[in-house]
N, C-alpha and C positions, 0 to 999 in steps of 0.2 A: 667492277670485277673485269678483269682479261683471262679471255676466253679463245678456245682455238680449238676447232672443229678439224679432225683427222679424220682425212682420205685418202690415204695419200697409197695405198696396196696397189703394187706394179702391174699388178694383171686388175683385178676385183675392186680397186679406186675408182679414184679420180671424179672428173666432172662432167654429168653427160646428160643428153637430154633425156633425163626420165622424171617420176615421182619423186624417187629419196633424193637427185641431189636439190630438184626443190623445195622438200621441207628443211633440208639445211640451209639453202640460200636464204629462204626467207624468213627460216628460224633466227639467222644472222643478223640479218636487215632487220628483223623486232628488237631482237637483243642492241643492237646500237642505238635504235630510236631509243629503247629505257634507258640507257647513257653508258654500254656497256664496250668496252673495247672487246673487238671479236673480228682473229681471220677465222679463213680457211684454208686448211693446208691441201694441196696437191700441185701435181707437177703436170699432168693437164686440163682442159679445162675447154669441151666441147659443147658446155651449156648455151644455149641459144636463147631461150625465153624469152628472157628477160636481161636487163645490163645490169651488172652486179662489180662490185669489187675483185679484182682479181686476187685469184691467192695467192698465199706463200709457199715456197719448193720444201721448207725448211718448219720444225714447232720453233715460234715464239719466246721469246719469254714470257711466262704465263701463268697465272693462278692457276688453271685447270685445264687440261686438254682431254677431248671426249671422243675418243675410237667411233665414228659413226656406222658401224659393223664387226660382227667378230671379225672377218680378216683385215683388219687393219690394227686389232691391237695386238700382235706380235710387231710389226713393223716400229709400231705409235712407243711402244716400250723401249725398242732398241732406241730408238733415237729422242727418247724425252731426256731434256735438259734437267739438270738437277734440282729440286727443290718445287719442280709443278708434279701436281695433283694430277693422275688419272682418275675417266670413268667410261664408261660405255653407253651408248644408248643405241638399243637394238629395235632397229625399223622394220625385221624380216628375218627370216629365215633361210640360207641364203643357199640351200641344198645346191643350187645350178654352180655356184663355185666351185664347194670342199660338202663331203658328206657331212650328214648328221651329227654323228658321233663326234668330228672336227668342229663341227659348233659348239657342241656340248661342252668338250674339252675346252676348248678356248675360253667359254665364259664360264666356268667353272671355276677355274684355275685363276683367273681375272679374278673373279669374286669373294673364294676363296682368301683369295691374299688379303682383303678387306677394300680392294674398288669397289665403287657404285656403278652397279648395272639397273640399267633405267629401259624399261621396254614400251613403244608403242603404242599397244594393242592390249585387250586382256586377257587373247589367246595366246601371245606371248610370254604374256604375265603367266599364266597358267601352264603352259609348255614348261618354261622354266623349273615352276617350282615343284612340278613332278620329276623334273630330273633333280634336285637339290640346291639349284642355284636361284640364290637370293637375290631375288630384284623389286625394284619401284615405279608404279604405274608413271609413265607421262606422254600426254599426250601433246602433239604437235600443234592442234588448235585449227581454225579457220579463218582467214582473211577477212575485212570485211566489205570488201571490192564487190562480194556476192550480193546480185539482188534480183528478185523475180521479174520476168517479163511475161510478154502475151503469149505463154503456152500454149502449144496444139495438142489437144488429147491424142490425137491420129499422129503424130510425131514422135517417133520411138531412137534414141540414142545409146551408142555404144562405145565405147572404149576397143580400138583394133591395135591386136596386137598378136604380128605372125612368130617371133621367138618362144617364148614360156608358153608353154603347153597351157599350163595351169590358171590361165588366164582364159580358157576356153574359147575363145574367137572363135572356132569349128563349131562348137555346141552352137553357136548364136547362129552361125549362118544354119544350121538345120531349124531352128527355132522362125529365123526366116522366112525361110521358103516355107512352111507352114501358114504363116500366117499371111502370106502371097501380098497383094496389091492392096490391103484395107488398110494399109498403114503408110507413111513416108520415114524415111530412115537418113539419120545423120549417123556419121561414125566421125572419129578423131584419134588423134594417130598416126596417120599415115604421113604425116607433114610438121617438122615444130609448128606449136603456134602457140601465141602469146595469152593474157590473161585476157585481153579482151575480145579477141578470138573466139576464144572457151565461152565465154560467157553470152559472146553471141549463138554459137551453137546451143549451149545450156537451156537458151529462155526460150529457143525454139521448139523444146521438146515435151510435153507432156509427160512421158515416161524415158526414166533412163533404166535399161536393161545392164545388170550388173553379175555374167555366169560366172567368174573370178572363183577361185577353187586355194589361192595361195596367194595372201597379201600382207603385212605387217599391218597396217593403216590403209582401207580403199579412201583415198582422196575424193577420186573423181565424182562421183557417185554421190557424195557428201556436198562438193560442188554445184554438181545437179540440182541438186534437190534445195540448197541452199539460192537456187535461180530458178526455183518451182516446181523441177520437175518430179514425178512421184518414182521410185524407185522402184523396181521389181530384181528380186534376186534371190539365190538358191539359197537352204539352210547348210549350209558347208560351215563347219564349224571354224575352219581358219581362212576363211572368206577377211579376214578384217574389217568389216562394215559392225564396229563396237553400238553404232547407231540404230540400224536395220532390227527391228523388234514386231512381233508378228499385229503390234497396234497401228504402227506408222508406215509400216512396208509391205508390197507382196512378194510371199516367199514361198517359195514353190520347192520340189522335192528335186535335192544336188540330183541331176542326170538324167532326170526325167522331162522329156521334150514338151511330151500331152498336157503335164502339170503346168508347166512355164508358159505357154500357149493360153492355159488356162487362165490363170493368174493375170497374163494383157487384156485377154478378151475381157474380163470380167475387173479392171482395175476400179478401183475405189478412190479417186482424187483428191478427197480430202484428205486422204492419208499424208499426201504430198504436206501440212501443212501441223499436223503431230509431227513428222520426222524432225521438222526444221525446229520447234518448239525445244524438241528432245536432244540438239544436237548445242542449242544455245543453253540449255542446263545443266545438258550432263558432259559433254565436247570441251565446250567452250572457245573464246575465240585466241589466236595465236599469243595476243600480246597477251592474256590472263593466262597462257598455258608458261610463256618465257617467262613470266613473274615467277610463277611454282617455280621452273626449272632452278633459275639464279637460288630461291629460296631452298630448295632441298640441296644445291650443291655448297652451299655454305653452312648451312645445318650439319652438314656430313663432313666438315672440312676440319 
């Protein structure tokens, strides 16, 4: 199948170092290893990671091309060549662009017309289909690069991020300074850094702190945990941690400091090890997730 991943929205595209554009890069890079031809469309391309294939300015000619956000499929429409297949797959919710309501409508209206909108997350999932638009779980999957090292229980890691509120960075540093000098703290973030990078932070950590209030899919955190670390994180219902279940995680009360404080002091480490159990059953890994993908996009074709 040829495949072609749209990004390409002038303002809200493009390729940059964050999360979503690498689970499309390396959504990409699975999809080729199964034998599948696949760009990616955008006209920049600031991703540092990792070295990947550059993309194209322009869609391909193509079996399917997938809006990888509402605002891209107004753009993705205008300029699809005749005879390829639209769908969407939505990573987020992406309120810091265009409001709510402009989501709504876009994937509505996408859906509506008989595209395949494919969500994330199963908050997503659920978001959706209280507003009436019909969509299909899929998930992005996990590498399998990930693997545990010699965790420190006293080693607490976080995810920094001074932009999006909703990602709490402020909540954490109050959570901090509580919990003063019994701990040592790694943060990431502040710097690209590569997979193995990550993963050396990862295995350094006993607990990865996850306050995150607004994610389609939390990656990092699955990462974590998938390098040992045990997770602790709020019950925020659009947190995206699909994994985080009050068996395999500590989940503390959204917004409450004393509680989250509470939930470190008192972490549970085995827990670390139902997460990972639960994330290779119910998750799964990237290449079983691009399997699904190609499979329900041809089902639907």
């Amino acid at each position: 199948m040829k495949i072609a991943f749209y990004a390409n929205h002038p303002t809200w595209g493009q390729l940059r170092n964050n999360g979503g554009t690498k689970t499309i890069l390396r959504s990409a890079e699975t999809l080729r290893d199964l034998g599948h031809d696949v760009d990616v469309v955008a006209n920049s391309d600031k991703f540092t990671y990792f070295k990947h294939p550059k993309p194209v300015k322009k869609i391909p000619k193509c079996d399917v091309c997938i809006a990888v956000s509402p605002t891209d499929i107004p753009p993705m429409v205008k300029e699809l060549p005749s005879g390829v297949k639209m769908a969407a797959w939505l990573r987020g919710w992406p309120v810091w662009a265009v409001g709510s309501d402009r989501i709504v409508f876009l994937l509505k209206t996408f859906a509506d017309a008989g595209h395949d909108v494919f969500t994330i997350s199963k908050w997503l999932e659920k978001k959706c289909a209280k507003k009436g638009i019909k969509t299909k779980l899929q998930y992005a999957g996990y590498d399998h690069l990930w693997t545990t090292g010699k965790n420190c229980i006293n080693t607490i890691g976080v995810l920094y991020h001074k932009f999006h509120k909703t990602k709490n960075y402020e909540f954490w540093t109050i959570v901090k300074r509580s919990l003063g000098d019994d701990y040592h703290y790694r943060e990431i973030g502040h710097e690209p850094m590569n997979d193995v990078g990550l993963m050396k932070v990862y295995q350094e950590c006993g607990i990865w702190f996850a306050p995150t209030a607004l994610e389609g899919f939390h990656q990092v955190p699955m990462e974590a945990n998938l390098c040992g670390a045990l997770v602790v994180c709020s019950n925020h219902p659009r947190n995206g941690m699909d994994y985080a279940i009050q068996s395999n995680a500590m989940i503390y009360e959204y917004g409450d400091v004393n509680d989250a404080v509470k939930k470190i002091r008192n972490a549970r480490f085995e827990k670390a090890a139902w997460m990972r159990e639960y994330i290779r059953t119910n998750i799964g890994t990237r290449k079983e997730n691009m399997e699904k993908f190609v499979e329900a996009l041809n089902v639907s074709g």
